[in-house]
C-alpha positions as CSV (number, residue, x, y, z in Angstrom):
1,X,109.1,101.8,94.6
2,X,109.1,104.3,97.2
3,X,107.2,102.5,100.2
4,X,108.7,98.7,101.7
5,X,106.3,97.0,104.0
6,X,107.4,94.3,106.2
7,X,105.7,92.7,109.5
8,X,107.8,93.1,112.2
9,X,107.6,89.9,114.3
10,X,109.2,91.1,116.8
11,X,106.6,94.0,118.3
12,X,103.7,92.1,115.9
13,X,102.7,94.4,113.6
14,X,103.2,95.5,109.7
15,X,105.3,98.4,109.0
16,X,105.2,100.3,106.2
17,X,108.4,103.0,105.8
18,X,107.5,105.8,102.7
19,X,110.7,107.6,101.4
20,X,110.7,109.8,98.4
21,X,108.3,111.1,95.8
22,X,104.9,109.0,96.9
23,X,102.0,108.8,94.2
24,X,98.3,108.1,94.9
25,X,99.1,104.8,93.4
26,X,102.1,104.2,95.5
27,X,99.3,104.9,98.6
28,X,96.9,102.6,97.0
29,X,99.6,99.5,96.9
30,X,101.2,99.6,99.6
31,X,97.7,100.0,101.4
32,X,96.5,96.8,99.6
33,X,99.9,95.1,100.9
34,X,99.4,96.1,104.3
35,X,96.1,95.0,104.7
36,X,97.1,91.6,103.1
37,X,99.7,91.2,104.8
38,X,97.9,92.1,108.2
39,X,95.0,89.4,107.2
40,X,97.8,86.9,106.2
41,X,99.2,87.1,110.0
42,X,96.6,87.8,111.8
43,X,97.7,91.1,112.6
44,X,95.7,94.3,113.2
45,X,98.4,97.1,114.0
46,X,100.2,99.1,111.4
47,X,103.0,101.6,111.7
48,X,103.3,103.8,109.0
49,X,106.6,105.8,108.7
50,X,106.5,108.7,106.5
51,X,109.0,110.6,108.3
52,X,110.8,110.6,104.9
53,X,107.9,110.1,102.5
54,X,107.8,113.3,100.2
55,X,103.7,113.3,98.9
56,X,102.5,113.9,95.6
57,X,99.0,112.4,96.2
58,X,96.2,115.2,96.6
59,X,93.9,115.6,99.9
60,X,90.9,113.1,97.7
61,X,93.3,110.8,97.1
62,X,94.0,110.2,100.9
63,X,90.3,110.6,101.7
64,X,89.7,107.9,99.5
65,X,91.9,105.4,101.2
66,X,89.8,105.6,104.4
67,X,86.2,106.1,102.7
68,X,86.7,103.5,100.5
69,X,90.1,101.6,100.0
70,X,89.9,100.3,103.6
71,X,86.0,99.2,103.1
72,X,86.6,97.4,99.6
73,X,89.7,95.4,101.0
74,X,87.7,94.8,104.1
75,X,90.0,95.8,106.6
76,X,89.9,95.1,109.9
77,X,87.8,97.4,111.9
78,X,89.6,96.9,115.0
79,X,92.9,98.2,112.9
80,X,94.9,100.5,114.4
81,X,97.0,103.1,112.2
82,X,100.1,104.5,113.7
83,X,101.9,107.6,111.4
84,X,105.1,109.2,111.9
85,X,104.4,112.6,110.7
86,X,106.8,113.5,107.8
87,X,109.5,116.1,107.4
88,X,107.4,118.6,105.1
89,X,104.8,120.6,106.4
90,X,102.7,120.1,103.2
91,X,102.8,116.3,104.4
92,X,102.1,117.0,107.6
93,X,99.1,118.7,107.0
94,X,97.9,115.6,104.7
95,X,98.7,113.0,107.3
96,X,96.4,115.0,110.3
97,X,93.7,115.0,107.3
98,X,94.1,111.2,107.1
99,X,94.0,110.9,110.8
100,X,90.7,113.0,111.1
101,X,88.9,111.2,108.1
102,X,90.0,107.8,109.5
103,X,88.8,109.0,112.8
104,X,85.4,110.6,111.5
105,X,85.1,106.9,109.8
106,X,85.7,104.9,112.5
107,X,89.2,103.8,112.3
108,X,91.5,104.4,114.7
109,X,94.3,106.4,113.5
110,X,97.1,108.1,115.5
111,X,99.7,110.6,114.1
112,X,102.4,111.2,116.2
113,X,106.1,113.1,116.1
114,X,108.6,109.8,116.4
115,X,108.9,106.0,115.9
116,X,108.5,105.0,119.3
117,X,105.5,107.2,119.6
118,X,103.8,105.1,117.0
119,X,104.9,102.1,118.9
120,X,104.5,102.3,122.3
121,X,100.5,103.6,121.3
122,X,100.2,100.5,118.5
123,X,101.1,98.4,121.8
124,X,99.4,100.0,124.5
125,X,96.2,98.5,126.0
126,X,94.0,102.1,125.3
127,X,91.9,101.1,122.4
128,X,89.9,104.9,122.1
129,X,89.4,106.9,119.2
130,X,89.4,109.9,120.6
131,X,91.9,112.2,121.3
132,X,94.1,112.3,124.6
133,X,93.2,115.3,126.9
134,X,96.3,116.9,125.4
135,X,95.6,116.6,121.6
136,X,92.4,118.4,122.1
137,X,89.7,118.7,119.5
């Protein structure tokens, strides 16, 4: 299994760490573990590393998390979806899809460079959607 989620008690939030060849099905699992895990504890913040992940999902199979995995597990709308981008640039362009068809579905979805990136924007009191001044549009 490449993919181990856990909830981190600690900072409060699930964490899911991808490493090595990831299938669509992989995606689809450890989605449906997050999201139970995250109703389990009440928990609404999810770091996803995939600094290691290496993707073999296509660009439909990601959309389809967001456009439909999310709605049929019924997520929680107020989620919010931290990824660390991965190594490959293949994966990186995937993961900024993911961000802009979570976003363009109203999830709130961040992709960001490191760890603490993820974290310190999973804690932070700035519950927007939108894109800092920096990230543009």
């Amino acid at each position: 299994m490449p993919w181990n989620a856990k909830h981190n008690e600690t900072l409060q939030l699930i964490e899911v760490v991808y490493t090595g060849l990831t299938t669509a099905r992989d995606l689809q699992e450890a989605t449906s573990k997050c999201i139970a895990m995250g109703k389990e504890k009440g928990i609404n913040r999810f770091l996803v590393d995939s600094e290691g992940l290496e993707l073999s999902a296509s660009f439909v199979d990601v959309f389809d998390l967001c456009d439909k995995k999310y709605t049929a597990e019924k997520a929680d709308r107020l989620s919010r979806i931290a990824v660390v981008l991965p190594s490959s640039t293949e994966a990186q362009e995937v993961a900024h899809f993911y961000e802009t068809v979570c976003r363009n579905r109203g999830w709130m979805a961040n992709v960001v460079s490191t760890r603490q990136e993820a974290i310190d924007w999973l804690l932070s009191r700035k519950l927007s959607n939108k894109p800092a001044a920096s990230e543009g549009l």
